[in-house]
N, C-alpha and C positions, 0 to 999 in steps of 0.2 A: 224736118230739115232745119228750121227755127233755132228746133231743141240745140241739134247738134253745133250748131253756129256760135251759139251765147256757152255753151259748155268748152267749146275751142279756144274760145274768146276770152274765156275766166282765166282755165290753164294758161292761156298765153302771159295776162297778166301778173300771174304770179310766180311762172317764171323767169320773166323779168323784174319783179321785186325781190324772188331769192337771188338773184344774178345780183341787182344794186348792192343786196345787205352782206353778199361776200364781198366784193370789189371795196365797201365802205372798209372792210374787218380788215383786209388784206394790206390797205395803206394806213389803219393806224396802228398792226402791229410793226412797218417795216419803218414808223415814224419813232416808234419804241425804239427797237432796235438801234437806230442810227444815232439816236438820242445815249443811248446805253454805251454804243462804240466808243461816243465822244466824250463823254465822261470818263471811261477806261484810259482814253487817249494823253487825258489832261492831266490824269493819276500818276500816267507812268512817265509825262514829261514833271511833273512837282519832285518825283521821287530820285530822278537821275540827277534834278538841278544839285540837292541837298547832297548828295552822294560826289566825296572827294575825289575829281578829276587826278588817277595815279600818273595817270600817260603825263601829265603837264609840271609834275613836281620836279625839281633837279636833283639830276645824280651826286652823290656827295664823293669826293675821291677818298684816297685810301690814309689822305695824310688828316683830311673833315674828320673822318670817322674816330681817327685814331685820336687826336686830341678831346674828341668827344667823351671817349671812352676815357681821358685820364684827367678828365673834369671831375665825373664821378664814378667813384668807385667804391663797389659796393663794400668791398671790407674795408675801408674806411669806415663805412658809415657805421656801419655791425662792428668795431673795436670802437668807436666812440658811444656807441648805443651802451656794451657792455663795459667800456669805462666809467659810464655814469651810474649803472644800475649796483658795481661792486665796490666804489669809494665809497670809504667809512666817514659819516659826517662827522666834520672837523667837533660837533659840541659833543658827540660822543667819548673824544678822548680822553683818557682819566688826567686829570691835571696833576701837575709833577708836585710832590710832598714837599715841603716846605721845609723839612728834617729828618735825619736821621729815625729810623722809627724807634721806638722804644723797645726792652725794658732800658731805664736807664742807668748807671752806678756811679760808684765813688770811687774805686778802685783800678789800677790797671788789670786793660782786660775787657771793661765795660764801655760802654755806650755815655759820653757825657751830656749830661743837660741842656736846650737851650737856652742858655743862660745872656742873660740882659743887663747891660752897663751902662752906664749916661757920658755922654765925651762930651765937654764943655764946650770946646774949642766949635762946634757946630750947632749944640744946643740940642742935641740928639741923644737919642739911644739906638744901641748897639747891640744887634746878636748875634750867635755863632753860627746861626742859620747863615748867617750874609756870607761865609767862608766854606760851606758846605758845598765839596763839589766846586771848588773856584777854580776857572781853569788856569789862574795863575800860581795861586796858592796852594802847599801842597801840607805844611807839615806848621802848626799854633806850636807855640810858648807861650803859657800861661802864667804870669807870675803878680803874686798875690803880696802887698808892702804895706810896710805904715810909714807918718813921715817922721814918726818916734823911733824908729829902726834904723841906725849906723849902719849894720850890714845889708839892709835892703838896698840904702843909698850904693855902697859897693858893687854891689850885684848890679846896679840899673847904669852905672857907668859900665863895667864891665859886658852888656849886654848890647852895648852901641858897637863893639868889635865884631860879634856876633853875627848882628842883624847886618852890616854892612858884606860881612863874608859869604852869606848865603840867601841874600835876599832876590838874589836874579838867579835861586834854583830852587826858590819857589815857598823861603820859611816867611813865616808872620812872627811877629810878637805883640801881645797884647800883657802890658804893663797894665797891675791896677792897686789904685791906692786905696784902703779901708776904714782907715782913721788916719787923725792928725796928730801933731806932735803935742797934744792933751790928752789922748786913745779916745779922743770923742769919735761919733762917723765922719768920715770926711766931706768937706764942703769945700765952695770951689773956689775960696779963697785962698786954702788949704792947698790942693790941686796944683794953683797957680802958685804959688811957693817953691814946690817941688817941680814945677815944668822950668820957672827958672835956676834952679839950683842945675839941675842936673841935665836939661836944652837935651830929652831923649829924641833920637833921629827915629823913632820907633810907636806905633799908636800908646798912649798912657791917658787911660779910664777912668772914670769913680766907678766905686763898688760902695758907696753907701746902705745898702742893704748885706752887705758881706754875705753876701752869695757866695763863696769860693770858700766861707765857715764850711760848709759840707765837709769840706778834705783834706782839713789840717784845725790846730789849737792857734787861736789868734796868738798864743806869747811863743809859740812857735815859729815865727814866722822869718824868711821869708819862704813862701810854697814856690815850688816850681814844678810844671807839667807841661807833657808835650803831647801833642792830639793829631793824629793823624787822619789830614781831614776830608780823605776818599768814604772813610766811612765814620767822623767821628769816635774814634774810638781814642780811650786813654792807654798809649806806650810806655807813659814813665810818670812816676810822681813821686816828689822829696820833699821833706823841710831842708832849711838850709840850701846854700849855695853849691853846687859839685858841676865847677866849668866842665869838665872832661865827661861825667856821667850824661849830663845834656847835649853835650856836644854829639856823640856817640848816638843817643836817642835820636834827634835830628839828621844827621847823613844817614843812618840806618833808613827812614822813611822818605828821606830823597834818592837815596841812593846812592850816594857816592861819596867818596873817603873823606875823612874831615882833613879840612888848609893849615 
């Protein structure tokens, strides 16, 4: 009866020790849990803060919108994008020639030289480049003198009626002296001589290197030529004086009937 007492007695105990060790289990998983809830709790209040409240933003009306919309616009953007990416860079441009191109002659028909003169009067030199394509200039007289030469002097008076007639439709003349009245080259003493003798209203040159030798005999002289100066090219070329033949060449290249 002993036996059975302390064998009651055992069991009792240690059904009340598996009773303590589940009730212990029981409150720290439900310690877990509420621990884990609250955590979850704080996650989904963090993630609502950061998340932009729609309900609270204002409505934009029809006329917001509208100006919005013509702030920017997107083909604007897209023909400015493609205006930059198809303009040809300005240093790419071929630069404009300087001259008529070459071959060049002596003859009418041909392409004249750029030929270079010294004007006292500035202390410069002069080329025919400077007349190429002028938008005012249309149509040179070239004429080629000595201050040894009676008829050149004739011709350079006669040449002031001329320049005065058609010089507002668009002719130039370029007088130029080769030698002095020794058939030395001319200097610009020389020059000055002949600007007062003859007070031309018209540009008069040296040609001390008698460049314009090319297209006539010095004892031939005086030359006259007319250059038409869209493209440089020579329309007429003489010795001797011929008012009329020149005249003719000139309105020919301007166009319109001679006065």
């Amino acid at each position: 009866m002993k036996s059975k007492k302390i064998l009651f007695a055992s069991l009792s105990l240690a059904l009340v020790g598996f009773l303590a060790a589940s009730c212990d289990s029981g409150d720290s998983n439900g310690t877990d849990d509420k621990d884990t809830a609250a955590t979850l709790d704080n996650q989904q209040q963090a993630d609502e803060a950061e998340e932009p409240d729609l309900a609270e933003e204002p409505d934009l009306s029809a006329e917001e919108l509208t100006n919005i919309e013509d702030a920017v616009d997107p083909t604007d953007v897209v023909a400015q994008d493609l205006a930059v990416d198809t303009a040809p860079p300005e240093d790419l441009a071929p630069p404009k020639p300087e001259y008529a191109p070459p071959p060049y002659g002596v003859i009418p028909g041909t392409t004249i030289k750029n030929h270079s003169f010294y004007d006292p009067a500035s202390n410069m030199s002069v080329k025919l480049s400077s007349l190429w394509q002028h938008p005012d200039k249309k149509v040179l007289v070239i004429s080629s003198a000595a201050e040894w030469c009676g008829a050149c002097k004739q011709e350079a008076y006669s040449l002031k009626t001329m320049y005065t007639k058609y010089k507002d439709d668009g002719l130039e003349i370029w007088y130029l002296i080769f030698e002095d009245n020794k058939g030395k080259p001319v200097d610009v003493a020389s020059w000055q001589r002949w600007m007062d003798q003859i007070k031309p209203n018209y540009p008069t040159y040296m040609d001390s290197a008698f460049e314009t030798g090319l297209y006539f005999q010095a004892s031939a002289t005086p030359m006259n030529m007319v250059v038409d100066l869209s493209n440089m090219k020579i329309v007429y070329l003489v010795t001797g004086y011929d008012a009329t033949g020149m005249t003719n060449a000139v309105t020919k290249v301007l166009g319109i009937s001679p006065k």
